[in-house]
N, C-alpha and C positions, 0 to 999 in steps of 0.2 A: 767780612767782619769777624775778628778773632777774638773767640769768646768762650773761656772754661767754665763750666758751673756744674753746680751740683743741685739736684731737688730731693729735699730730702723729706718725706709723707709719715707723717705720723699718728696715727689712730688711739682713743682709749677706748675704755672698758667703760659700761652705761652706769657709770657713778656717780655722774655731774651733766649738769644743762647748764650749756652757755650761754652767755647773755645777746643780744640778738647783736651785739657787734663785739667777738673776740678778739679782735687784732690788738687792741691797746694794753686789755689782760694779759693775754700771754706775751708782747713784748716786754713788758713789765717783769714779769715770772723768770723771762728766759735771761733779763739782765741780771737781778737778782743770782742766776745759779751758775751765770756765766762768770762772775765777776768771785765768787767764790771757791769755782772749778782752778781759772787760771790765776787770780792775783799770789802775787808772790810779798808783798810789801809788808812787813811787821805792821804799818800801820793802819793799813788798809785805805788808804787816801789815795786819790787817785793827781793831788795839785804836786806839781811838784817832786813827781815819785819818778824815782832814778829808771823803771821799766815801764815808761809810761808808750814810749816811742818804739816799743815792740810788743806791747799788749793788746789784743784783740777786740777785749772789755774798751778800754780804750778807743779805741777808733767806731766802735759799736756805738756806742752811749755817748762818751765824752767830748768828741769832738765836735763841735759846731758848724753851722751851714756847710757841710760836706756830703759827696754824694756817697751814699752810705753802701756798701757790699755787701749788703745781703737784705732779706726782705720776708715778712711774715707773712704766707698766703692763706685765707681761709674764707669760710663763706658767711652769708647774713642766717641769722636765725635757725641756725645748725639744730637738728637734735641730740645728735650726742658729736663730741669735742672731736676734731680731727682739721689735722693743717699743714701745710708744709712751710718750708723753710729754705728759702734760695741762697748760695752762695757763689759766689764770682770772682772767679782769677785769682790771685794771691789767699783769697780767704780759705778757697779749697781744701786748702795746707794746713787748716786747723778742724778739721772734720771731727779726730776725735776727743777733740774738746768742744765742740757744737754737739757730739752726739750724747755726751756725758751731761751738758748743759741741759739739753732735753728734757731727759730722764729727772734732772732733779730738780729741775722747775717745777714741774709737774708733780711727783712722787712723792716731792721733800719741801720745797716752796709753797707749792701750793698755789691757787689761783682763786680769784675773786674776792669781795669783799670780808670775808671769811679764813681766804685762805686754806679753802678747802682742796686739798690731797687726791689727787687724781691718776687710777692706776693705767701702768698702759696697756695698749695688748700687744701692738708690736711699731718700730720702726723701720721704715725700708728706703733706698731709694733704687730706684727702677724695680727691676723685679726680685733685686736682693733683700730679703730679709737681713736689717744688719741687730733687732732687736728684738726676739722673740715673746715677749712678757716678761722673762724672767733673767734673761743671761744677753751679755753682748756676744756678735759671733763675730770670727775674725773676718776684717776688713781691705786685707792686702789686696784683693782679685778686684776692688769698685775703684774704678778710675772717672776723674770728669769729665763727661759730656763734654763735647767739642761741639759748638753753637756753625750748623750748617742749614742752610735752606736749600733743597731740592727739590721743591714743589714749586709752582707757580698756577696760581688761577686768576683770572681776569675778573671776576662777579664773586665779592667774598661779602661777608655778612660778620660783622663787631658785636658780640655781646658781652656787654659790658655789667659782670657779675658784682662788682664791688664798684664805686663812686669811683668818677675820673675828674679828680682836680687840676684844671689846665688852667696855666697863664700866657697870654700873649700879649708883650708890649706891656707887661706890667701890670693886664688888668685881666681877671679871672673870665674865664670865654665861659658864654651863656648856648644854653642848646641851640639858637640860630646862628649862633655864629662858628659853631664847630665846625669845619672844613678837612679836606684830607691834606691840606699845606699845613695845615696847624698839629693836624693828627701826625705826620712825618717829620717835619720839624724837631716836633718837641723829643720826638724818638733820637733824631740827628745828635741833639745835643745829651740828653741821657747819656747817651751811649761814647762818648767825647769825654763825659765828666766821670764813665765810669772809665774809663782807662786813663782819664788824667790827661788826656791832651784839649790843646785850645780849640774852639769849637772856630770849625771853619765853616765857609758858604756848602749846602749842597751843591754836588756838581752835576746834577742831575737834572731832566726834567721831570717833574712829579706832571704823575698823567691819570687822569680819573676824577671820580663825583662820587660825592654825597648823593644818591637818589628816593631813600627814604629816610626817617632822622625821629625816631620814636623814644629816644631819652628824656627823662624826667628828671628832677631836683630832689636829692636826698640828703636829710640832714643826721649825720652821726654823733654821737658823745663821747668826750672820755675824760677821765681823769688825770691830771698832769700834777704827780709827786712835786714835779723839783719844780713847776712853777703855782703850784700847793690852789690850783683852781680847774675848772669845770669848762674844759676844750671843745669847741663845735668842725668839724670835717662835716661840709657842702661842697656837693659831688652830682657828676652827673650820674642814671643808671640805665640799663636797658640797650639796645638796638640801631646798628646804621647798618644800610646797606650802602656798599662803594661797587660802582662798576666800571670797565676798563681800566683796571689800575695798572701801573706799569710793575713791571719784574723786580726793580731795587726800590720802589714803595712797598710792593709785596714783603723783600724779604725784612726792611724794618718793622713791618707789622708783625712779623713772625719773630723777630724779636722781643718785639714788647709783648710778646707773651711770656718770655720768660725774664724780664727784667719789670716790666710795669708803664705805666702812661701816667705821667704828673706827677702832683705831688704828694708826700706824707706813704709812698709805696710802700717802707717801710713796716707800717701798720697793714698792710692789704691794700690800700687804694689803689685803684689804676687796674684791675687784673680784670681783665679778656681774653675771651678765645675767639679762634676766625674759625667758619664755616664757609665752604665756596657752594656757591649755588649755581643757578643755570641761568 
């Protein structure tokens, strides 16, 4: 599976407590500073505006039911503000106008109901510092992660840090009905719609179980400006043990680490990690 991304981690300074679900805030903030960073339009309209088909803001925000390139990742009931930021394939290419977006979301934007100013300490992705507190440092030497999997374990362990909103056949899967065909699946096709091609059959046979299944129902809030009401995100959280899994279910799962499981990823939904056990 060929797949460029960037993760970009961001931390501040103990000036601000988040609300026990950031993802909606800071997508909010980061549009806000994205759309300021790059729009070029005297108008500042996004209908009809002659750079709409090469703007970033654009395709971020504006575009409807599409799968979106990138993704806000961060945790529940944080004590002080820190999150990353995914980007994939072509978005790579606009780094530093994502890392300037950052910065002034945060710094100049501001977040939460208040709109309160929040300083940073530094931005990095991998072990590059590329934002120190105070000054950006130059960028040429960070290149995008090329998506490989080189590990394989047979007995792996999903926890599920943030709500995983899944639909199958149309109709949202409840803890007993989650499966590793639905878990692989829904990765098969994520991952189709992030490169734009048509989702075809796996050719595979998915091999393994569910053999423990300790998720529960969580319900999130947020606020939705542009449809000017008060959004509910039902999700699952917590824990599946899968054992025997095969090597090309393996490496989807190790993808959906770094792209998400279900819907609304964007915000954070969907984000796990795998542990292999014995």
């Amino acid at each position: 599976m060929n797949l460029k991304w960037y993760k970009i981690d961001v931390k501040s300074k103990k000036n601000f407590t988040p609300p026990f679900f950031a993802g909606s805030m800071l997508r909010g903030a980061f549009g806000i500073a994205l759309k300021r960073v790059v729009c070029i339009n005297p108008t500042y309209k996004c209908n009809n505006c002659f750079s709409c088909n090469n703007c970033i803001y654009y395709d971020f925000y504006e575009v409807e039911n599409s799968f979106k390139k990138y993704k806000i990742s961060s945790k529940l009931s944080m004590k002080r503000l820190s999150f990353s930021i995914y980007l994939y394939d072509e978005t790579t290419q606009e780094l530093p106008y994502i890392l300037s977006a950052i910065k002034k979301s945060l710094e100049e934007v501001g977040v939460g109901k208040e709109k309160q100013q929040v300083e940073l300490s530094e931005i990095s992705i991998g072990s590059k510092i590329v934002y120190n507190g105070k000054d950006f440092l130059p960028i040429v030497d960070v290149k995008p992660y090329e998506f490989k999997c080189n590990e394989y374990y047979q007995n792996i362990e999903l926890n599920f840090s943030m709500p995983m909103s899944l639909k199958y056949k149309n109709q949202y899967v409840t803890k007993d009905k989650v499966s590793l065909y639905i878990l692989i699946t829904n990765l098969h096709k994520r991952f189709a719609e992030l490169k734009g091609l048509p989702t075809k059959k796996i050719d595979f046979k998915i091999e393994g179980e569910i053999v423990q299944n300790s998720l529960k129902f969580i319900d999130l809030f947020r606020y939705s400006n542009r449809k000017k009401r008060r959004m509910k995100f039902t999700g699952l959280i917590g824990k599946v043990v899968i054992k025997g899994i095969d090597r090309r279910s393996y490496e989807y799962l190790k993808l959906g680490e770094i792209i998400g499981i279900g819907k609304q990823t964007v915000f954070g939904l969907g984000d796990y990690t795998i542990r292999a056990i014995d």
